[in-house]
N, C-alpha and C positions, 0 to 999 in steps of 0.2 A: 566747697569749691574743689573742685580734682585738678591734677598733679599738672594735666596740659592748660589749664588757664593760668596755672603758675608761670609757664614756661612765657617765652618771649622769642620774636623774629626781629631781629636785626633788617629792616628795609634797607638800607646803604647795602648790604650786601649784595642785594637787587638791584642797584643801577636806580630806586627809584620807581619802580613798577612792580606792582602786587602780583606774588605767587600764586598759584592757585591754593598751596594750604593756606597763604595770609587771606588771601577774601573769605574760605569755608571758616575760619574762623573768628575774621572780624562779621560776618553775617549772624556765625551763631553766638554770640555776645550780644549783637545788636538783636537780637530774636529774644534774650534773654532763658538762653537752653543750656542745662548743664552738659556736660562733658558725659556724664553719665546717661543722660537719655538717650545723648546721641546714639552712642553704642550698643544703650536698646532697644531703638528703632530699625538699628545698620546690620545690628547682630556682630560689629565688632569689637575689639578686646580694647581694653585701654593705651595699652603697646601701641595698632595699629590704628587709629584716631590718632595717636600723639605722632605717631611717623606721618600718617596723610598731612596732616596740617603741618609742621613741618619742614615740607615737602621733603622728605628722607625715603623717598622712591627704594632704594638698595633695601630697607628693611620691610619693603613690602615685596607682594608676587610681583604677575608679568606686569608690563604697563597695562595687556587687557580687562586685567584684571584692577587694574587701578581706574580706567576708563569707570568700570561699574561703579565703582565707590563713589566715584565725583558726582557720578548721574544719580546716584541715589540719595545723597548727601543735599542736592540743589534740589532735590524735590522736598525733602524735609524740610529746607531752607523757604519751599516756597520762591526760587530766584531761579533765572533763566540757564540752563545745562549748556548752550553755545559758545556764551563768550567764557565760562569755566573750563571747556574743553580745548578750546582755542590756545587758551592760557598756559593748559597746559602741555600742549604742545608747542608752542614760541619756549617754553620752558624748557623742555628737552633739547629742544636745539640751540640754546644757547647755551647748555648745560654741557653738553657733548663740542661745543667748536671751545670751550674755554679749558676743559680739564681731559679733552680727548676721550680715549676708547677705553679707560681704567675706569672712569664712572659706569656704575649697573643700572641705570637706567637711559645709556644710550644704546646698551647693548641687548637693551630691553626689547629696543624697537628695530634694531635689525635682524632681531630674531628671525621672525616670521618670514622674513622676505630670503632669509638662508635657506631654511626647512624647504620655504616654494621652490627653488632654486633644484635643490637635492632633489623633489618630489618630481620636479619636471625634467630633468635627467633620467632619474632611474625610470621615468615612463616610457621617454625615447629611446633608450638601450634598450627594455623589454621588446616596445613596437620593434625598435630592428631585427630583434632577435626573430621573434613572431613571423615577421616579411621574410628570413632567411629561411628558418623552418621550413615555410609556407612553398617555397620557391623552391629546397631539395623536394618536399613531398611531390608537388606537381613536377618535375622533371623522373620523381621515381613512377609515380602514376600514370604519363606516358609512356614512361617503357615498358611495362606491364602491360598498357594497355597493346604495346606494339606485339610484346611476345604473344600477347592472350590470340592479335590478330590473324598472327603466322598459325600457330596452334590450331587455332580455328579452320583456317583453307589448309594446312593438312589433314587434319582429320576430314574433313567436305572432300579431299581427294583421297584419302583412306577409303571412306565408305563408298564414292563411286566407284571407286575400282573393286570392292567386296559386294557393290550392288548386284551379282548375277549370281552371288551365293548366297546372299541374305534372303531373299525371298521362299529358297527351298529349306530353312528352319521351321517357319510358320506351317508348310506345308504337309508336315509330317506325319500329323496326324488325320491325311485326306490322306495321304499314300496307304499308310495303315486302313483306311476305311475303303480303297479304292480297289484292293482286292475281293474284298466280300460283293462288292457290284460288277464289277467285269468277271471275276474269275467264277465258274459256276461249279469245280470241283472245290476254290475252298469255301466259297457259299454254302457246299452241302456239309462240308466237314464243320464249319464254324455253327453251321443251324445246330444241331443234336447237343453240341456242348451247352449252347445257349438256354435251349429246351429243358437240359440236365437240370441246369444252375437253377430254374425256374419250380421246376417239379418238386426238390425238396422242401422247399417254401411253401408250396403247395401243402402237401402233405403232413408240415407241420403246424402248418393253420387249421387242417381239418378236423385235426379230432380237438382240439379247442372251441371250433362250433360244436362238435355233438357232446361236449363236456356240460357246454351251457343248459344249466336246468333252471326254471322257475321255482321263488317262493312266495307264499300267498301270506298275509296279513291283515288282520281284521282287527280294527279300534273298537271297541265296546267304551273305551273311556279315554279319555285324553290321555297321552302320553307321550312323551319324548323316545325318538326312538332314532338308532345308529345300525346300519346293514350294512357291510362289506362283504368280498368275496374273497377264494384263496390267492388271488394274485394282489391283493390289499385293496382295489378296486372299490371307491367310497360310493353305494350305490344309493341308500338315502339316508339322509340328515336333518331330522327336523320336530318339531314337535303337531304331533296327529291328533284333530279332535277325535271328538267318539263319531262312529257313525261312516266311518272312510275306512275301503279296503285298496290295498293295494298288491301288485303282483310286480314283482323283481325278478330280474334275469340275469344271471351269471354264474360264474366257474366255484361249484361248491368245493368245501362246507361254507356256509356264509355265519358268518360273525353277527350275532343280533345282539343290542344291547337296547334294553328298553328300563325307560325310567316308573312306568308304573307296569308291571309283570302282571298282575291279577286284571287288568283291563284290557289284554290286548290276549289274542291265539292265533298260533300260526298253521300252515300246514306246510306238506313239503312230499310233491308225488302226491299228491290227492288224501294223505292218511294227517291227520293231526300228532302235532308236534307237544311235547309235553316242556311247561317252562314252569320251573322250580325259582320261585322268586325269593330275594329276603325276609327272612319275618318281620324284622326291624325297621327297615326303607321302604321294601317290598319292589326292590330292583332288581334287575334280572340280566345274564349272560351267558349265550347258550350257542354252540358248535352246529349249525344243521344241515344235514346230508353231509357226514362224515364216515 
């Protein structure tokens, strides 16, 4: 037997009419359920069973939190959670008109309606603040937009009135080209200069073409082979069956690198080119027409 079925409620205290701890624990007697299971169905301490029943509200949490108990308690019990709930509420309010605002569980239940109270204030001071804000920003952004306005039709009478100078900026470079067509003395002066600037371009392309010599190449055997010329100019890359000749044109010496040397000869100007290959790999790299 545990310590709260020791204990006892005084009914005269009550006028008469059962608390809500006196029914959770004439129920659970009448169920024939220790004190101890209760608490390990509820998951509460023996402390706070012996406060429920009771009814010692001050030494438990909020009243919401007491709501839970009761509703958990009358499902263990198997009995209806309404008229427990009910109960215990006609209990608080006779609790609180008899011993006033010093008992903690009348102060229990005006908690919540304080907190709302405060929550609903500090909302409408924010909103007001929010509509004030809202109300200098739109009075600032008006005026901006008034200045932006002005701004706007001076500069539109700015640039009408520079409209009869603006157009001969663009034009500048027609004026610069407009003597080479009407005027026919600097027509001729500007031709020769023109012709100048042309001719050394010329000239320096030209011996670049008669630079350009062919080399001949002939596969006798498969081989990988790399031809460049002296400007680095990659002229072929690739691996050559046997049986394929080919001929390359560019700016000597040409760089030959060939993977099998003994399979391939080249020539260069009609005369054969001699290619000293490895003894080992028997790979080869050779300078021609140098």
């Amino acid at each position: 037997m545990s310590e709260i079925d020791k204990d006892s409620v005084d009914d005269d205290d009550h006028k008469g009419w059962e608390t809500p701890g006196i029914i959770l624990r004439r129920v659970r007697r009448e169920r024939g359920l220790d004190a101890d299971d209760v608490c390990n169905h509820l998951g509460l301490t023996q402390r706070a069973l012996k406060a429920l029943e009771a009814d010692e509200y001050d030494k438990l949490p909020a009243a919401v939190y007491v709501r839970g108990y009761i509703r958990r308690y009358c499902d263990l019990l198997d009995i209806r959670v309404e008229p427990v709930l009910n109960c215990f509420e006609s209990y608080y309010l006779e609790m609180s008109g008899d011993t006033g605002s010093s008992r903690e569980p009348g102060a229990a239940v005006e908690l919540p309606t304080a907190k709302q109270a405060m929550l609903l204030l500090l909302t409408l001071i924010l909103a007001a603040l929010v509509l004030w804000a809202a109300g200098g920003w739109s009075k600032e952004g008006s005026g901006d937009g008034a200045s932006t306005k002005d701004a706007g039709s001076l500069s539109a009478a700015d640039v009408s009135s520079i409209a009869g100078i603006a157009p001969e900026k663009p034009q500048q470079p027609t004026v610069e080209q407009s003597p080479a067509v009407t005027g026919d003395d600097t027509s001729a002066d500007y031709g020769p200069s023109a012709a100048d600037a042309v001719e050394p371009d010329n000239t320096e392309a030209n011996p670049a073409v008669v630079e350009q010599t062919e080399i001949q190449l002939h596969f006798v055997h498969d081989s990988w082979v790399e031809v460049s010329d002296s400007r680095g100019k990659m002229l072929l890359v690739n691996l050559q069956k046997a049986g394929t000749e080919l001929s390359l044109a560019g700016a000597p010496p040409f760089d030959v690198r060939l993977g099998y040397g003994p399979g391939v000869t080249i020539s260069y100007q009609g005369r054969p080119v001699a290619i000293n290959s490895d003894s080992g790999t028997y790979a080869a790299r050779l300078l021609v027409g140098k």
